[in-house]
C-alpha positions in Angstrom: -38.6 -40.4 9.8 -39.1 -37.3 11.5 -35.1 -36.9 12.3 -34.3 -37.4 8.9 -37.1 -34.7 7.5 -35.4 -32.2 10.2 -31.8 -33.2 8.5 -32.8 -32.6 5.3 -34.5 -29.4 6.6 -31.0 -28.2 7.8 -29.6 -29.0 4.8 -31.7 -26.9 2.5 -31.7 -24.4 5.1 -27.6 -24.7 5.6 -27.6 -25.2 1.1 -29.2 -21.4 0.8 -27.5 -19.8 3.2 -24.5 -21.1 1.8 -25.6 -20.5 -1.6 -26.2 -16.6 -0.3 -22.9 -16.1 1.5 -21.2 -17.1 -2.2 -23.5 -15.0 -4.5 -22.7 -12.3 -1.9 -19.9 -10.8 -3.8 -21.5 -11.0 -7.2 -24.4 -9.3 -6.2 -22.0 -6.1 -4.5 -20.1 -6.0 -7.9 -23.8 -6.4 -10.3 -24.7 -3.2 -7.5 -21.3 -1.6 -8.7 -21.7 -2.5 -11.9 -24.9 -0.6 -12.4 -23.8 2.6 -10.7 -21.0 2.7 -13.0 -23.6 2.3 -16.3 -25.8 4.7 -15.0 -22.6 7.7 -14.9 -21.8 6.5 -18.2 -25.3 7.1 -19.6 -25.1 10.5 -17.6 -22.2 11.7 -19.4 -23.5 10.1 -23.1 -26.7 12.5 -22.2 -24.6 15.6 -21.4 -22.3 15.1 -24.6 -25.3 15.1 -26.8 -26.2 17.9 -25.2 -23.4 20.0 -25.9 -22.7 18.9 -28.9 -24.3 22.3 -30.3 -22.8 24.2 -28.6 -19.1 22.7 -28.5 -19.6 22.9 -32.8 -21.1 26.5 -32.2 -17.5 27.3 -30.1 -15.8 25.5 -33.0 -17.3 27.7 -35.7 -16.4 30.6 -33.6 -13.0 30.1 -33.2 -11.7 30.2 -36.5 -7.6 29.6 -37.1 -7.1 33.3 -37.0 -7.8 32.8 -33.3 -4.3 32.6 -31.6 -4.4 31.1 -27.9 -1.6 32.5 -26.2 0.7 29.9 -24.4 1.5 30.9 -20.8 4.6 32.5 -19.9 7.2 30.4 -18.4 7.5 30.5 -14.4 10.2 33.5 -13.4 13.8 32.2 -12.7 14.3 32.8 -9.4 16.6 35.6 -7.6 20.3 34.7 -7.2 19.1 34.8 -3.1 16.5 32.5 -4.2 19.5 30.5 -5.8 22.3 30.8 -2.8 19.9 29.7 -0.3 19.1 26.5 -2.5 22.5 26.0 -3.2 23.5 26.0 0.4 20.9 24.1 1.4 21.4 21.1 -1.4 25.3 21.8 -0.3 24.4 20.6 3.0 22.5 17.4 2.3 24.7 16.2 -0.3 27.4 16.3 2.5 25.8 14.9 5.6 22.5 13.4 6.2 20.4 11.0 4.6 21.5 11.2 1.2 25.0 9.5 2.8 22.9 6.4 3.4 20.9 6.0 -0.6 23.0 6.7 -4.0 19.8 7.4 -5.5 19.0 9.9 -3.3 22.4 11.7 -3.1 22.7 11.1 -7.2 19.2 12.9 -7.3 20.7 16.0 -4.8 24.1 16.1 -6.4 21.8 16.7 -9.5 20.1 19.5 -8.3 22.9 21.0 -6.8 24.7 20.9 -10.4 21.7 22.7 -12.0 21.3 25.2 -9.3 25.5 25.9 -9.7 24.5 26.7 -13.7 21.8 29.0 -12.9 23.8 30.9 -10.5 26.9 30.5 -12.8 24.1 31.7 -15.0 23.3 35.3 -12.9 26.4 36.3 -12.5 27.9 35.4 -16.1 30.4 32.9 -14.8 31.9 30.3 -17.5 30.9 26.8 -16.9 30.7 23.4 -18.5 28.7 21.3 -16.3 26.3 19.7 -18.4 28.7 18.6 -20.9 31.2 16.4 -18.2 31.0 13.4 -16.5 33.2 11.7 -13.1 36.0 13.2 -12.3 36.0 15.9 -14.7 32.7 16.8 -13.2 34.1 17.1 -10.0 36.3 19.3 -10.7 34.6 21.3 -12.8 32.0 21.7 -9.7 34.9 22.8 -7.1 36.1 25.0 -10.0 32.8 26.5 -10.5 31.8 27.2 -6.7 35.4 29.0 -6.6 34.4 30.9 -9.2 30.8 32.1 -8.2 32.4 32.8 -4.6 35.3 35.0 -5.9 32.1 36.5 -8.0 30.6 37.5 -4.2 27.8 34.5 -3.4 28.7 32.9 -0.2 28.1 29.2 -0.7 28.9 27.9 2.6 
């Protein structure tokens, strides 16, 4: 009798602990839970209280009020814009961008861009947004002629 009241003892005992180990987790995320509720009653309290004075602001600026948009970032120098070109000029040719098409695709990209802007500076014709393939192609070679007979040293 006594061996089978210390089995059943260390079967409740073994029952809870297991019982705790499992309710564990659900206790962490009721813990998280709250934490969460109480920030969201934070910032119900703090919209209430500026409320006033958000509608006071609103009253205050009528639609006569123009907000002036920021300028748009400077273009960069045509150094600025040789140096890049060289630089995308190298990695498109050797490197990693050999190894991934998305990569060189994303670099051949940038080069092209960085061709119109200098193509851009120094008021050289060009028409490589419109083409695609081999007509691109060319268009590049013809347009790096042109900006180098124009005085920027690509390579």
């Amino acid at each position: 009798m006594a061996i089978t009241h210390i089995a059943i003892t260390h079967i409740a005992v073994f029952g809870v602990a297991l019982l705790v180990l499992l309710s564990l987790p659900c206790v962490v995320a009721v813990l998280v839970g709250v934490d969460q509720l109480v920030l969201r009653r934070a910032w119900a309290r703090r919209r209430r209280q500026d409320a006033p004075l958000l509608r006071q602001l609103d009253r205050h600026l009528g639609a006569d009020v123009v907000i002036p948009l920021p300028l748009p970032p400077a273009p960069p120098c045509i150094e600025q814009i040789a140096a890049d070109l060289r630089r995308l000029d190298r990695q498109r040719r050797s490197g990693p961008t050999t190894c991934s098409q998305l990569w060189l695709t994303d670099v051949v990209r940038a080069y092209d861009e960085r061709l119109r802007m200098a193509s851009r500076c120094l008021d050289v014709p060009e028409q490589l947004a419109v083409l695609e393939g081999v007509d691109l192609d060319l268009e590049r070679v013809r347009v790096e002629i042109a900006l180098e007979s124009a005085g920027l040293s690509l390579r």
